[in-house]
N, C-alpha and C positions, 0 to 999 in steps of 0.2 A: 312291513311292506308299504303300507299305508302313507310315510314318513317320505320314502326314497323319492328324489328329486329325480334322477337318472334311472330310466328305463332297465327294468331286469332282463329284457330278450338281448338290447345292447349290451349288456357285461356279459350275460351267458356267451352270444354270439361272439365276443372278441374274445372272449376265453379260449373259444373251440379254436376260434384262426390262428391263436397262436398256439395251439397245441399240432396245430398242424403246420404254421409259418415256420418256428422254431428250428424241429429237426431236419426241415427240408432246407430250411439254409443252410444250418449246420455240415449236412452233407455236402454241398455246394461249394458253399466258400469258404466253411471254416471256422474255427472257434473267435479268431480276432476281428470276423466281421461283426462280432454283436458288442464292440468298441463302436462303432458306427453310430455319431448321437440319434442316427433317423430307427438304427435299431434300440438304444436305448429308449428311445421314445416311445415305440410299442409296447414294452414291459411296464412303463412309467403310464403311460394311457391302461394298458388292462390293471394295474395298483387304482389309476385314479378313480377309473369307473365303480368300483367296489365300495372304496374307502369315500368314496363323492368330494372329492378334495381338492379344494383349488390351487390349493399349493402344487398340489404333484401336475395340473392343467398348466398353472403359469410358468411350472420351472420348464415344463417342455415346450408351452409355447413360444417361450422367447429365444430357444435353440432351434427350434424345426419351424416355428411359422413365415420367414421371409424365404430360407433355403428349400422347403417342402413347395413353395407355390413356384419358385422358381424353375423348379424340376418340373411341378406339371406344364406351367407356360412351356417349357423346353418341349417337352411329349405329347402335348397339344400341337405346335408346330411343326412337331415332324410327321406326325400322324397327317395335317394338313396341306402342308407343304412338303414333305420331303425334304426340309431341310430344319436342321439341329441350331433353333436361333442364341442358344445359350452355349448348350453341349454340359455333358452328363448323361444323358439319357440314352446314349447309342447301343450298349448294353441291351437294352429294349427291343433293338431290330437285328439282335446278333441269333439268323438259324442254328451257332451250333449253342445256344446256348437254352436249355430245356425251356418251352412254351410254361409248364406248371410254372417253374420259378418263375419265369417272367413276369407273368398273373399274380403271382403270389407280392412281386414287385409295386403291383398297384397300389401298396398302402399307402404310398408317396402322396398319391394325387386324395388320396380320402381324406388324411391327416389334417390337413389346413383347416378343413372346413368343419370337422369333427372337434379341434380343438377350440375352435373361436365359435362354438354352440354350446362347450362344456363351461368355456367360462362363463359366457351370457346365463347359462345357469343357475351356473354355481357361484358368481362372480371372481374380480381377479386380483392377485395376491401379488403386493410388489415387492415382495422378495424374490418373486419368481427367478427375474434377471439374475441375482443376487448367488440363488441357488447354481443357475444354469452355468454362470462364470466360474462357482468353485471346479465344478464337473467336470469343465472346460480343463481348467489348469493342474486336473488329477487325471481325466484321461486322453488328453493328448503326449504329454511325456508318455504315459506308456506306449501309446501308436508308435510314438520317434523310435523308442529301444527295441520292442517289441515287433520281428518281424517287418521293418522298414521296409521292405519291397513292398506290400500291399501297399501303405501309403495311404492308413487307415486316417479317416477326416484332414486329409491332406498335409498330416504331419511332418512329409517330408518336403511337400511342394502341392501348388494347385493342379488341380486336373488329374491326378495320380499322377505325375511327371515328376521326380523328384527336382527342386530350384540347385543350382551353384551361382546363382550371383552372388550370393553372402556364404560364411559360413552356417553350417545347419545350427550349433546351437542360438544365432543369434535372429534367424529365420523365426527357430520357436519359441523364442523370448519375444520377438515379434507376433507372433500369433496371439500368442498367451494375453496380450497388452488390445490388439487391436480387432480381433473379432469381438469378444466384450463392449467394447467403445463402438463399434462401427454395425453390430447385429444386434447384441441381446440390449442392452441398453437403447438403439431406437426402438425395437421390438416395444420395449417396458412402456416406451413413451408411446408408443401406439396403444399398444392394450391399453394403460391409464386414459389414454383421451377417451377410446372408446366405450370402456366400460363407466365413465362416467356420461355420454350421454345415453347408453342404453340405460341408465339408471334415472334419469332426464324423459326419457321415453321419448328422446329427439334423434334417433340413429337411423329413420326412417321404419319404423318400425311400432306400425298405430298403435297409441297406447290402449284400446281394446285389445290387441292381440294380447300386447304387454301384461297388462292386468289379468287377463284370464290365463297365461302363463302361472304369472304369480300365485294365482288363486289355487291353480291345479296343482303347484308345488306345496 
């Protein structure tokens, strides 16, 4: 106990939500929505928290941390504006779609900011990218075969729209090449720059806090 960097109410408490998040999605939408990397990433976040690992934090941060903040800026905006500045999130204001789930939906807006505190932690692993791209190119082929209408991480097309500009396999041989190159890879080079000036204690982040972090780790 003495040892743990990461908090034990934190894994207890993600443990329980997904024991509760899990089946109620399950019911909802289906065994192929937990193909969804934002649902891979709950599973991969309640491993990390246990195991304290920064690998299991980097391979998720470089798949969910540009796409997850996006979503909230989205759901931030409609909430204050009434209007969707991205889109994705409309799901969110749909009445017939149960309130619990909705809520339970909130892990979108948590994630970002829970992830980029686990690696300030734990610090971060540049294989992350690395990992997150193999993922990439094991579970998006199965989205495309697997139940195409859902249109699981856009495997058929963006927005769940399936595309016909091109044909599909070469749409996903597009995918496969250029979310890597265009997310997880700037992701990599973000997390790198950052985690090296958090370790700098130049991220704006007084290095008294820093140090007595340290200490208490």
């Amino acid at each position: 106990m003495a040892t743990m960097r990461l908090a034990l109410w934190l894994k207890i408490g993600w443990t329980l939500w997904l024991i509760v998040w899990i089946p109620a999605y399950w019911r909802q939408y289906g065994a192929q929505n937990f193909l969804f990397f934002c649902d891979i990433g709950n599973v991969l976040i309640g491993i990390g928290l246990w195991m304290e690992s920064p690998l299991i934090f980097s391979w998720a941060a470089c798949g969910l941390l540009l796409l997850q903040s996006l979503y909230t800026i989205d759901l931030a905006g409609a909430l204050l504006t009434g209007h969707h500045l991205i889109g994705g999130t409309e799901y969110m204001f749909d009445p017939h779609l149960s309130l619990f789930v909705r809520l339970l939906s909130l892990f979108h807006a948590v994630t970002p900011p829970l992830l980029l505190w686990a690696i300030w932690k734990l610090g971060y692993d540049s294989r992350g990218w690395k990992v997150q791209t193999l993922t990439a190119w094991i579970v998006v082929p199965v989205n495309y075969f697997w139940r195409p209408e859902q249109d699981v991480n856009w495997a058929r097309g963006p927005f769940f729209h399936e595309q016909h500009a091109m044909p599909g396999w070469a749409y996903l041989l597009g995918y496969l090449v250029v979310v890597p190159l265009c997310i997880y890879l700037p992701t990599h080079l973000f997390l790198s720059w950052l985690s090296a000036r958090w370790k700098s204690g130049s991220a704006g982040i007084p290095p008294a806090v820093t140090s007595a972090s340290r200490a208490r780790s």
